[in-house]
N, C-alpha and C positions, 0 to 999 in steps of 0.2 A: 791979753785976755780975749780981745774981740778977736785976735787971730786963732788963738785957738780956739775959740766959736764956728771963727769960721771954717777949720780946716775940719774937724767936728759933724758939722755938719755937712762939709764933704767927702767924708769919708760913709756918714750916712746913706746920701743918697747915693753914691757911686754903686754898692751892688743893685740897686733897685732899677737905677740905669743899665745897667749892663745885664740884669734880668729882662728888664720892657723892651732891649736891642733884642734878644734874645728870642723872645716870645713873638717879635716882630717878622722877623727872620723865619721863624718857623712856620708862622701862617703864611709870608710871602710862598713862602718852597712849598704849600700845602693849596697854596690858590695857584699857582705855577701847575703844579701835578693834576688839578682840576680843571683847570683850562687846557689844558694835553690831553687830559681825557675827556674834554668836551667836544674838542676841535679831530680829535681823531674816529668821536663814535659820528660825528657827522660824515666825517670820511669813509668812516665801515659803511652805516645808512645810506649814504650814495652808492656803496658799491652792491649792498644787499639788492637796494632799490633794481639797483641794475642786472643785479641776476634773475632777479624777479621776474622783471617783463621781457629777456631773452629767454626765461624758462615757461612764463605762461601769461605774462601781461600781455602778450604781443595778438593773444589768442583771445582773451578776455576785452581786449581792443577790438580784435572781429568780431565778438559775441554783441557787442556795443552797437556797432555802425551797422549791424545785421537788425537788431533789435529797433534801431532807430526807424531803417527803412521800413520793415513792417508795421510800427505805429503809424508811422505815415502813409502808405499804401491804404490800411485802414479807414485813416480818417480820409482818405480821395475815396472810397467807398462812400463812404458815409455822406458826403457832401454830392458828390453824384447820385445818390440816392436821394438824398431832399430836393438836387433841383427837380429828378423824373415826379416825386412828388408833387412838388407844386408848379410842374407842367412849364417847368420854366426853363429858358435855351441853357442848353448844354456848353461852356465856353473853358474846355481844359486848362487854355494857357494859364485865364485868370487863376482858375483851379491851384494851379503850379504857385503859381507868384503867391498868394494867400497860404500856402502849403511852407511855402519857402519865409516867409514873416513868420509862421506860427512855429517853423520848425528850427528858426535860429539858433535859440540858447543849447538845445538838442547837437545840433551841427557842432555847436562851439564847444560841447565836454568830449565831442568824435574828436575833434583837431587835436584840445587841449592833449588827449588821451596817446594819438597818435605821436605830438612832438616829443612825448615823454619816453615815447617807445622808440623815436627815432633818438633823444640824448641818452637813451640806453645803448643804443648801436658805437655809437661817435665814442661817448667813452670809453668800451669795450676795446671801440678800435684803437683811441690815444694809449690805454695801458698796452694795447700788446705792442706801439712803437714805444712808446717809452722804455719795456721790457729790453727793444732790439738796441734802444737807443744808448742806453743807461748801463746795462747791464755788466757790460765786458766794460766797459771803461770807470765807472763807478768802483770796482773792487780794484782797479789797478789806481783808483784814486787815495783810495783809503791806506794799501797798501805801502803809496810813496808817503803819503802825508806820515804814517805812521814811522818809514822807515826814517825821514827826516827829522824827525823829534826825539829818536833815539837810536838809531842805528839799525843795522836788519833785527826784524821780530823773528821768535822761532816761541810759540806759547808764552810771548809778552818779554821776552828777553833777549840783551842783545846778545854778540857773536860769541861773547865774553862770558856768558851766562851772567850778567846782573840782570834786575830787572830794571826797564827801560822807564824813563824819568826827563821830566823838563827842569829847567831850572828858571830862576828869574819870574818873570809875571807870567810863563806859563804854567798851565794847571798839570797837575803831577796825573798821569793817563794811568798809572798802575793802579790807581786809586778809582780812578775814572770807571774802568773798565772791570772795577774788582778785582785787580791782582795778575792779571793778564791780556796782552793785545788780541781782540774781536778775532774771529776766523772766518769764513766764507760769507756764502749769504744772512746769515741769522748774525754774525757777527756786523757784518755792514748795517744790517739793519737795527742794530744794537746802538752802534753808534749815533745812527741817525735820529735814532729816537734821544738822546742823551746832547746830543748837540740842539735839538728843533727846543726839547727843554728848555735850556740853556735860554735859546734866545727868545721864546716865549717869555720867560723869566726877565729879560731883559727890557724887552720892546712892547709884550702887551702892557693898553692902557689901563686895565687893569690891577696889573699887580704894581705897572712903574707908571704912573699919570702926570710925568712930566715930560714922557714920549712926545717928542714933535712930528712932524709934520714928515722928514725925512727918515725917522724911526718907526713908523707906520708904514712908509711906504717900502722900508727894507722888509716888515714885518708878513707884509701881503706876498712880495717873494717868495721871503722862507716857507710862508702858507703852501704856495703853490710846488715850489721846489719839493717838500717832504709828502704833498698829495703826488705827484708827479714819481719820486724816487728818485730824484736829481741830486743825488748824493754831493755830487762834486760841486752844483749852484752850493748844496746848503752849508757844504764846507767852509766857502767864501763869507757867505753871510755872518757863520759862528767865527769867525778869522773876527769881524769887524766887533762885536757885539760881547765878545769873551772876557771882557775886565768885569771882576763885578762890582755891583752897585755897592756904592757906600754909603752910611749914615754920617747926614752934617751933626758935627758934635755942638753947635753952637748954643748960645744961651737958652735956647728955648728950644733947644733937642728933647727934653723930656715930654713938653706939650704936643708938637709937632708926632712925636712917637704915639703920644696915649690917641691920638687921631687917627693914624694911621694906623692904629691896631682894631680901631674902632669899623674903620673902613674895610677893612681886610678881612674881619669876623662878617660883616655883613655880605661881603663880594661870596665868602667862600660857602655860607649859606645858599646863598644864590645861584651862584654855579652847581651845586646839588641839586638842586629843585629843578634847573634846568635840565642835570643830567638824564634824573627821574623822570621825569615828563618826555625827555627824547623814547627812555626804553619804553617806556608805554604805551610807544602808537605804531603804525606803520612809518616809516618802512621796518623798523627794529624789531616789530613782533613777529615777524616773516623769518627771521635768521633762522630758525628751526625748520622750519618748511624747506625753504630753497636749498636746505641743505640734507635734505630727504630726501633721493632720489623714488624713491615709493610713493611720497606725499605726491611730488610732482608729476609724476605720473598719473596716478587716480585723475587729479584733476586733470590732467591734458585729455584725458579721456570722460571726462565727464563734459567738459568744452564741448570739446569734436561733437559728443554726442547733441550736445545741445544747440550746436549750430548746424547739422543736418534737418533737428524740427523747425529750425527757423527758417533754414532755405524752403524747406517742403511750405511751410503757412507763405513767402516769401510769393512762390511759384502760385499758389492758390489766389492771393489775390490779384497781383497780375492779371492772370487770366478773367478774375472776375472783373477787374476794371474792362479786358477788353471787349467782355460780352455786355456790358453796362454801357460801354461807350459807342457798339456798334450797332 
């Protein structure tokens, strides 16, 4: 009697479990996909950022450091005009040194402004070695790995015409790739997104929070690697990290789980709100502009235009200092 109680009420909660696995699973893969599109619109947003100020932050930098000198200019008017005032000696240098206290934080949004224009440059230039770097060697990477996991591809099939398949603990690619092996570059890049997934899934604290210490530090790789286009690093990393996670079925699997779903519904709220909040500021509200070559024009001309009346006020005072001065 008490066994068939027990078995009873095993058979009870057995779909409930294997529903809670289930639902568990899905938000894992659904906070996975949100953290890939977190981490990738940071990657666009860096690269927006970057087209940004080679197409007109660079000019909007000179409007700056133009606009600062003439406040300043200004105000050494103005202070040489008080001391003629109250007939008191004339002494530039101090002039300078009081000009240069008062004009610090000033200085310091010209620099800020400049290094951000200067890691505009640096990066531009990393993607186009990465480009030379990566490029021809990354599709012949993909190409062998593919060709080793099932024989030559010819539209995801081998010589034979089957389609091409792993067996054992590896993952079935025809499935992977939707029914056929990736083709050139959109195809590389198909993968790569499918693999950085994968180990997202894997290695963010996030969705797997019993990540250590060496699983973070694979995880910053694969970061860089899939910012970078280092097909061939990210291939290495998805080699390490491609089992997937399993659920301990132990006595307190169903608690452990109603936790973890609990956790996973808040992370993936979360990650929403973050995402929302990226598109709504700069650099993301620019992707339409920088990719306007009309936009961006107007404004390079409206710039130009505005830093000729800056030189000309520029040139004016100048001069007025050095009829004040002499």
């Amino acid at each position: 009697m008490d066994n068939n109680a027990e078995a009873s009420r095993g058979l009870a909660v057995y779909p409930y479990y294997e529903n809670l696995k289930t639902e568990v699973e899905k938000l894992r893969n659904e906070l996975s996909a949100l953290v890939l599109e977190h981490n990738e619109l940071e990657i666009e947003c860096k690269n927006i950022e970057m087209e940004y100020m080679l197409a007109i932050g660079w000019l909007e930098n000179k409007v700056l450091e133009i606009e600062v000198d003439v406040l300043r200019l200004k105000r050494e008017v103005d202070m040489i005009q008080a001391l003629i005032n109250l007939q008191k000696e004339l002494d530039l240098n101090r002039i300078e040194d009081d000009l240069d206290a008062e004009f610090a934080g000033f200085r310091a949004k010209v620099d800020e402004q400049a290094e951000r224009e200067r890691g505009a440059r640096s990066r531009r230039d990393r993607q186009d070695r990465n480009r030379a770097e990566y490029g021809q060697r990354n599709r012949r990477a993909w190409e062998d790995y593919f060709r080793r996991q099932g024989g030559e591809h010819a539209g995801g099939k081998h010589k034979g015409g089957e389609t091409s398949r792993q067996t054992g603990e590896n993952a079935d690619w025809g499935s992977f790739f939707g029914g056929q092996s990736p083709q050139g570059d959109e195809g590389a890049a198909a993968w790569a997104r499918k693999m950085y997934r994968s180990i997202v899934k894997a290695l963010h604290p996030d969705v797997n929070p019993e990540i250590g210490e060496a699983g973070l530090n694979l995880l910053r790789k694969a970061n860089a690697a899939y910012e970078d286009g280092d097909l061939e690093s990210l291939q290495l990393y998805f080699e390490a990290v491609k089992k997937s996670l399993e659920t301990d079925d132990g006595p307190d699997a169903i608690s452990q789980l109603l936790e973890e779903k609990e956790r996973l519904i808040s992370l993936v709220e979360k990650t929403k709100a973050m995402i929302t909040a990226i598109k709504a500021k700069f650099p993301y509200t620019a992707k339409a502009f920088v990719s306007d070559p009309e936009k961006v024009a107007s404004r390079k001309a409206e710039l130009d235009s505005h830093i000729e009346e800056l030189n000309d006020a520029l040139d004016a005072f100048k001069k007025k200092i050095m009829e004040m001065a002499g």
